[in-house]
N, C-alpha and C positions, 0 to 999 in steps of 0.2 A: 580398263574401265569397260562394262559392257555397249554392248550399241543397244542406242534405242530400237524401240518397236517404229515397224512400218507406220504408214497412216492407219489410223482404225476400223476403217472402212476394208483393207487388205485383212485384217485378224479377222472383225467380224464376218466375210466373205467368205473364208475360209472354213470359219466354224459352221457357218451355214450349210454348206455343201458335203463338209462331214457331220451334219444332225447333231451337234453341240450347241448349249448353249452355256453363254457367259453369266455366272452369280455374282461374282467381284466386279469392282471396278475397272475401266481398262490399264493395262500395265502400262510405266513409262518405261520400262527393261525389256528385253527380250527376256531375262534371265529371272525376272519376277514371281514366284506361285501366284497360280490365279484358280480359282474352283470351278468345274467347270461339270457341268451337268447333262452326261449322256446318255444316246438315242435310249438306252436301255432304262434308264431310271434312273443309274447310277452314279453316284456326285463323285469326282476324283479330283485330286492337284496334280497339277501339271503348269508349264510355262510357257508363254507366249513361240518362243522359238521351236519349240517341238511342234508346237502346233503348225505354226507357218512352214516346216521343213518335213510334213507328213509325217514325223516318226514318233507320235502318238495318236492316233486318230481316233483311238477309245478307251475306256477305262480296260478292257484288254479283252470285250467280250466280243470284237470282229476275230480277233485273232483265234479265239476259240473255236467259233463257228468254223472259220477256214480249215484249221487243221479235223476239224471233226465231221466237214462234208468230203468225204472222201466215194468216188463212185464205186469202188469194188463191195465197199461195205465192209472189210477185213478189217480195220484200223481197229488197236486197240486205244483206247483211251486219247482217241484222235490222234495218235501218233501216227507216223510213216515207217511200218514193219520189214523187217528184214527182206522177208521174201519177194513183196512186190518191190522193194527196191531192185535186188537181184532180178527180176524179171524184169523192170523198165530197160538195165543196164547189159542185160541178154539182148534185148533188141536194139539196142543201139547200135552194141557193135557189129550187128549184121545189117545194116542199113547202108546207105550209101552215104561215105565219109566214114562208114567206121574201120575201127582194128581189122576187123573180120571180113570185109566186105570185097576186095581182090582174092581175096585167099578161097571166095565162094562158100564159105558157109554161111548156111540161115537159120534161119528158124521155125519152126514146121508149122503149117497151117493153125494145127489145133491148137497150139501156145500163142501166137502170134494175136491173135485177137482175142482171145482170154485167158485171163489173169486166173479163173477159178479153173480151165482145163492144167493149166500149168500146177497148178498148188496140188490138185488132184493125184497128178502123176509123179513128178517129185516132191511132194509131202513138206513139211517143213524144216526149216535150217536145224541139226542137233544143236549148235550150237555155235558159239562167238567167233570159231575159229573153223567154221568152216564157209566153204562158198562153193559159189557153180563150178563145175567140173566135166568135162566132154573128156568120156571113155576110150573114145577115138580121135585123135587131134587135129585128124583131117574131115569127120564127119559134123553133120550137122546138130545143132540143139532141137533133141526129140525126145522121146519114151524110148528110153535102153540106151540111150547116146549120155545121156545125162544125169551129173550127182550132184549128192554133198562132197566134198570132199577138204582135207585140213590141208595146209601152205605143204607139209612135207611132200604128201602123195602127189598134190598138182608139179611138184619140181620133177618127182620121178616118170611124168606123163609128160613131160614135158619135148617138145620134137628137137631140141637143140641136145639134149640126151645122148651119148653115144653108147647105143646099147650092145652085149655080148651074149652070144650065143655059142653055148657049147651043151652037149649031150641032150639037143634037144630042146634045152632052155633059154629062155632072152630075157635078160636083166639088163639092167642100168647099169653102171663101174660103181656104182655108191655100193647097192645091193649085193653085188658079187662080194665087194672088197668087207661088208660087215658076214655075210657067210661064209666066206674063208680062213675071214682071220688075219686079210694081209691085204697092202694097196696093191693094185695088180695095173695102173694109171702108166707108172713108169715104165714097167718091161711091156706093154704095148705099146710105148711112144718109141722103143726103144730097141722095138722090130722082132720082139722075140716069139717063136713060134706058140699059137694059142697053148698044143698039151700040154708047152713047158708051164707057160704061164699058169695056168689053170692048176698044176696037179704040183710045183715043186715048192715047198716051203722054204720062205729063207731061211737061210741058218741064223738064229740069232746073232749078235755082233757083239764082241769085246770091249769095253769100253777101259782104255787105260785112261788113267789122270797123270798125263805127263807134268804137271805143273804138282805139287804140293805147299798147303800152307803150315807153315808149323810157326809154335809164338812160342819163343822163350825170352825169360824172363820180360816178361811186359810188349817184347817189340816182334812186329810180325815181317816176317824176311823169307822170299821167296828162295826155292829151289829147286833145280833140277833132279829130279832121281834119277839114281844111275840105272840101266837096263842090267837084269840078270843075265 
């Protein structure tokens, strides 16, 4: 069974303070529709308990307002865009308490107190799958330090990365092992000298089926093949 409504003096109080007023009668439910005529003009149904528990406080045009005063001015359609989220979440983690903030890196004057130096210079997101990206993983968020960049590229930037370097070049073991052609993970855990690793291709492997199935008549019955 629902709970009744407070004393009516708590609903009316309430309504007052959020610029409502009551057209119906007052409700003996919490759970009641009541019409209710707000600050804007606007007549809406809603129920006694929303009211009293702030989670309707207009027919939904504070709500609009909020999302649509936005101070940068970039919102579209009073949304919260991509890029300034990415930019709020760039300065956090260089702040004190963040991810980044022992580690020493920050974020360079110019980005740091605007949001339009920042969009300026990294431009906007291409797309769904992409995010912030520091080209150097020990340098700071600046102009030339900073991208877009998609989940694959930030793993291969990443400093837990064990990279290899031979003829001059440094790659990751992912990058090496799709240019090659072969995992090269194992014969470096496994102490083998770089040239080898690098230049000698396994031999492909044999694969014998020591086990064979064969079905005769209806029933299937394993067996050894014999070795030639």
């Amino acid at each position: 069974m629902p709970y009744k409504t407070k004393k009516p003096e708590k609903l009316l109080e309430t309504m007052k303070d959020l610029r409502l007023t009551l057209l119906s009668t007052h409700p003996s439910m919490i759970t009641e529709p009541i019409e209710v005529l707000c600050f804007c003009g606007k007549v809406y149904k809603t129920t006694a308990g929303e009211i009293l528990s702030l989670h309707r406080k207009s027919c939904g045009c504070r709500f609009r307002e909020n999302r649509i005063a936005t101070k940068h001015g970039d919102g579209r359609r009073g949304l919260v865009i991509p890029e300034h989220r990415a930019w709020r979440n760039m300065k956090g983690r260089c702040t004190p308490g963040g991810d980044y903030w022992n580690r020493g890196i920050r974020v360079c004057k110019r980005w740091f107190n605007s949001y339009k130096n920042f969009l300026e210079d990294v431009g906007r997101r291409p797309s769904a799958r992409h995010s912030l990206d520091r080209i150097n993983n020990d340098g700071n968020y600046e102009p030339g330090n900073t991208r877009w960049a998609v989940r694959s590229i930030q793993n291969r930037n990443s400093r837990r990365n064990h990279l290899v370097t031979w003829k001059g070049r440094t790659q990751c073991i992912t990058d090496w092992n799709h240019e090659l052609g072969y995992r090269i993970e194992g014969r470096l855990k496994a102490g083998w000298p770089l040239s080898i690793v690098m230049t000698h291709r396994p031999h492909p492997v044999k694969r014998t089926r020591w086990w064979k199935l064969e079905a005769s008549k209806g029933e299937v019955t394993w067996q050894i093949p014999t070795k030639k």
